[in-house]
C-alpha positions as CSV (number, residue, x, y, z in Angstrom):
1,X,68.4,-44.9,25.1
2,X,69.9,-47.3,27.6
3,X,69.4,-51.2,26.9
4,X,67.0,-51.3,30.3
5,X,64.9,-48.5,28.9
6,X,64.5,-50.4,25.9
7,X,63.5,-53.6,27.0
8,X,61.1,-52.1,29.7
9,X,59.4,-50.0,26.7
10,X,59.5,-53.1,24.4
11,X,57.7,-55.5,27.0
12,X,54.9,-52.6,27.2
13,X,54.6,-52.4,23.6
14,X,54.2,-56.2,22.9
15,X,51.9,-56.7,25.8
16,X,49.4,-53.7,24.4
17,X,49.5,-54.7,21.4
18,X,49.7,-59.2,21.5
19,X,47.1,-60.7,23.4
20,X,49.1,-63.8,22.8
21,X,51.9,-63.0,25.6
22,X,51.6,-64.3,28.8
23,X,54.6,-63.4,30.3
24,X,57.2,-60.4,30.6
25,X,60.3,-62.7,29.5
26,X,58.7,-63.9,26.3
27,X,59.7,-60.7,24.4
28,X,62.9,-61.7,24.4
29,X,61.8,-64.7,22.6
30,X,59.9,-62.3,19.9
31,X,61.6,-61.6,16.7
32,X,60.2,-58.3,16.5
33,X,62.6,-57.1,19.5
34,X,65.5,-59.3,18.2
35,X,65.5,-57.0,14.9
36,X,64.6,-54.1,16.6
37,X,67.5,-54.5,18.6
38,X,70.2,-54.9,16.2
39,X,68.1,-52.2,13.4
40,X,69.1,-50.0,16.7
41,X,72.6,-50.4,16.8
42,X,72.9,-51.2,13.1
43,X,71.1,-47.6,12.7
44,X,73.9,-45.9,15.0
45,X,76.4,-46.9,12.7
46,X,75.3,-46.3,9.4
47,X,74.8,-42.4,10.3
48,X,78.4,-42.8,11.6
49,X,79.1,-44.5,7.7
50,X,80.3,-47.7,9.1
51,X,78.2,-48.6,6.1
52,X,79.1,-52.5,6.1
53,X,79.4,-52.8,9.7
54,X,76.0,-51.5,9.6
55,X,74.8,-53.8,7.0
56,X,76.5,-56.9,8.7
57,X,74.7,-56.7,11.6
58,X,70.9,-56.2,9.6
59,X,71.5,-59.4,7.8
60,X,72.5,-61.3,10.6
61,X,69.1,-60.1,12.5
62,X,67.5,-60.9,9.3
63,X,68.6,-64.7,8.8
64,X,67.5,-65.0,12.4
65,X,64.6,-63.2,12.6
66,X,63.0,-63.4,9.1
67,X,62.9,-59.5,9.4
68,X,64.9,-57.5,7.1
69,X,65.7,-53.4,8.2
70,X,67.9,-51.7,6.2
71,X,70.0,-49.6,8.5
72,X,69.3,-46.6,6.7
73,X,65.5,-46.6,7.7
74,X,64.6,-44.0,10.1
75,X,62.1,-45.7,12.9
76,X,60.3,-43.9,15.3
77,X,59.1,-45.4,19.4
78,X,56.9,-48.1,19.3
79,X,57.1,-50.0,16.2
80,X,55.7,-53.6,16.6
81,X,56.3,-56.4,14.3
82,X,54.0,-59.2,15.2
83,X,55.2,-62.5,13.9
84,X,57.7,-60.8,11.4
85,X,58.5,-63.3,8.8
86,X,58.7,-61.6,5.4
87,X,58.8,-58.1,6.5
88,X,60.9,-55.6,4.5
89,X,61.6,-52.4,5.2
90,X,63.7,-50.4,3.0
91,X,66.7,-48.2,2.8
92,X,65.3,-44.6,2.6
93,X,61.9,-46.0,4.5
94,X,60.1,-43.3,7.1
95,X,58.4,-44.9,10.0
96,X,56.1,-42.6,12.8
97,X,56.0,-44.1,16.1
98,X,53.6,-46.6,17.6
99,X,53.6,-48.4,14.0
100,X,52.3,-52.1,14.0
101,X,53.4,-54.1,11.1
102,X,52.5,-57.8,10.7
103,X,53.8,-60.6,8.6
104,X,54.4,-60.4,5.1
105,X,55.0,-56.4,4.6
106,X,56.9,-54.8,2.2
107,X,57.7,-51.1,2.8
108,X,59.9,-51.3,-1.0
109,X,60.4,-49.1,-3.9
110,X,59.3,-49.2,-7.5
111,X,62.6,-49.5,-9.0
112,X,66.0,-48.4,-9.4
113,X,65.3,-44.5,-8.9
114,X,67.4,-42.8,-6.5
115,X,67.2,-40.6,-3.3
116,X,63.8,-40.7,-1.3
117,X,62.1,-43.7,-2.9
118,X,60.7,-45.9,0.2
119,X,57.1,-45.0,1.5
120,X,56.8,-42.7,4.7
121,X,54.7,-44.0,7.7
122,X,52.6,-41.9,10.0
123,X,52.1,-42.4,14.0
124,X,49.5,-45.2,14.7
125,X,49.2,-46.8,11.3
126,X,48.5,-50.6,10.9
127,X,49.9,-52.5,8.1
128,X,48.4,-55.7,8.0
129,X,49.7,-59.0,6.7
130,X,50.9,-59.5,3.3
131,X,50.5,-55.8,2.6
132,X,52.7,-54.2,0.4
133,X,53.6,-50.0,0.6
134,X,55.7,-49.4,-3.0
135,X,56.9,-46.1,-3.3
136,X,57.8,-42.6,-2.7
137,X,54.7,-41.4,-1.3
138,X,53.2,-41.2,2.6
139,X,50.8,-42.8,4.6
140,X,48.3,-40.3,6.9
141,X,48.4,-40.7,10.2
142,X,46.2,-43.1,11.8
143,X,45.4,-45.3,8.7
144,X,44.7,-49.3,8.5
145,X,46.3,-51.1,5.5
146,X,44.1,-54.1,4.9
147,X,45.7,-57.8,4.2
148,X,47.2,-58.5,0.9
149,X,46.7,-54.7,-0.6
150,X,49.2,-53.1,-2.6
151,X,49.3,-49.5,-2.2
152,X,50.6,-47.2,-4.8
153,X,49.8,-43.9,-3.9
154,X,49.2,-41.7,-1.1
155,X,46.7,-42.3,2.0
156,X,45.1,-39.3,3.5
157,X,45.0,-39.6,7.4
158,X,42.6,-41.7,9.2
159,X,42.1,-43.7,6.3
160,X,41.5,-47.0,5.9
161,X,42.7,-48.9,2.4
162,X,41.9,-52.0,1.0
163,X,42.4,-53.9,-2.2
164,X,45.0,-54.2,-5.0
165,X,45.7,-52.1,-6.3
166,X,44.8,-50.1,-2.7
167,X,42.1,-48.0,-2.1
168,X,40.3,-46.0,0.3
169,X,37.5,-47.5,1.2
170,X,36.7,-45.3,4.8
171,X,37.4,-42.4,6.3
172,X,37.8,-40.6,9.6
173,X,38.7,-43.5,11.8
174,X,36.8,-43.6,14.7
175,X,39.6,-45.4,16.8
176,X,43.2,-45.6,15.8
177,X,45.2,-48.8,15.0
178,X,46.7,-49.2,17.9
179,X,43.9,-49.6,19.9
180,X,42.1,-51.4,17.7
181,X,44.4,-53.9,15.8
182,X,41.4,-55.8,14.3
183,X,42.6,-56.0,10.6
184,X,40.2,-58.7,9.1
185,X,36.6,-57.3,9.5
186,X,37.4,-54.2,6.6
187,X,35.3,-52.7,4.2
188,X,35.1,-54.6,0.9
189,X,34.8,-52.6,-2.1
190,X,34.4,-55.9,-4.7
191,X,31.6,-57.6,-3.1
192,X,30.0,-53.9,-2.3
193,X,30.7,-53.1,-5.9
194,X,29.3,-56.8,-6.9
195,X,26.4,-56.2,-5.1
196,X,25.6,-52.9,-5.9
197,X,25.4,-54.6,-9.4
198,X,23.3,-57.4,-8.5
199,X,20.8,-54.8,-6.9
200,X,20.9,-53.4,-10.1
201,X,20.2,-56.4,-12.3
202,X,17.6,-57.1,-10.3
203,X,15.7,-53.6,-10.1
204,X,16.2,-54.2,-14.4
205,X,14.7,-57.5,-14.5
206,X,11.7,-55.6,-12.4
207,X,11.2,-53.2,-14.7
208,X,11.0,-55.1,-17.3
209,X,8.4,-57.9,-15.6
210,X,6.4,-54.7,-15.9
211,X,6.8,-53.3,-19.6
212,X,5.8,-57.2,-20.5
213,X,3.1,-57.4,-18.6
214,X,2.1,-53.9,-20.1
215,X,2.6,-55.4,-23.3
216,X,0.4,-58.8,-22.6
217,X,-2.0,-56.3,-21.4
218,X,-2.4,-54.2,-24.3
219,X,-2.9,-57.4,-26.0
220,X,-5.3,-58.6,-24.5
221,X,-7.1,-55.5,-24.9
222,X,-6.1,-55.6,-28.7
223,X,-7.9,-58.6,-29.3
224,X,-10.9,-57.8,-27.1
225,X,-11.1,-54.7,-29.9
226,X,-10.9,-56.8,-32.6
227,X,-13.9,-59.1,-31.6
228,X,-16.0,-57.0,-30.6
229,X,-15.6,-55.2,-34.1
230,X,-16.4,-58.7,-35.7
């Protein structure tokens, strides 16, 4: 891809997808393109095994940007990495195209195991800030990762997860990510589970108002017995 092509497809990715921009020639100011940019060339050479050329050039982009892409990730069109700082994406990482990732992610691996052992990304999936993807498993197209959850374990498509450790909390999608980037006003599991338990309590505490009064009642009528046997 020429360097023109790039820039031109860049712009139209950050102005879809940050309302913040206001001009064409901030997105050379954005660190998503800056690591972008080098993770492109850094890519080139590590399939060429220029292995520490490769790596050079990803840890420069990353003291600058905040961003750190190992070369060896494969990265579809249209990844977006709004804000960036913290985001880390590792060595044997899958990523679909039209990804948005935002601060704080961790696409990582669980350990010290070898070959594929990064997470795989679908198209149109939404990572949202703080979120962290550990392992060797993939995420469905279309999903929403909520803020702060740490996923463990696969993601069926058009799936939205929340929580740590992650879980599904919806299904079916109606929109995808993309076109609605909206990654605060999620499903929460805890306060539905919480009160689904304080709709409990309180449907106990009922029910038991009534056996009392049944009780004071049958009193009642236990000592109107005894008197009128007197």
């Amino acid at each position: 891809m020429g360097l023109i092509k790039y820039i031109k497809e860049e712009m139209q990715i950050i102005k879809e997808r940050d309302p913040a921009i206001k001009t064409p020639l901030e997105v050379f100011l954005y660190p998503s393109f800056k690591a972008m940019l080098h993770y492109r060339i850094a890519h080139k050479l590590y399939k060429k095994k220029r292995f520490f050329l490769a790596r050079w050039i990803s840890q420069r982009a990353a003291r600058k940007t905040g961003i750190e892409i190992h070369p060896g990730a494969t990265i579809g069109k249209g990844l977006f990495i709004d804000h960036g700082i913290g985001v880390v994406i590792g060595e044997t990482a899958i990523i679909g195209d039209n990804v948005t990732l935002y601060q704080g992610v961790t696409l990582g691996g669980t350990g010290k195991e070898k070959g594929k052992r990064h997470p795989t990304i679908g198209n149109n999936v939404m990572i949202s800030a703080g979120a962290k993807v550990l392992g060797s498993f993939t995420i469905g197209d279309n999903s929403k990762i909520g803020a702060g959850s740490v996923v463990l374990s696969e993601v069926p498509p058009n799936s939205t997860v929340v929580g740590v450790p992650g879980r599904v909390v919806k299904r079916d999608n109606v929109k995808i990510p993309r076109e609605d980037l909206d990654h605060v006003h999620l499903p929460d599991p805890i306060k539905n589970d919480i009160n689904g338990l304080k709709n409990e309590n309180q449907e106990l505490k009922n029910e038991l108002k009534k056996i009392y009064e049944t009780i004071d009642e049958l009193k009642k009528e236990i000592e109107q017995l005894k008197t009128a046997g007197k």
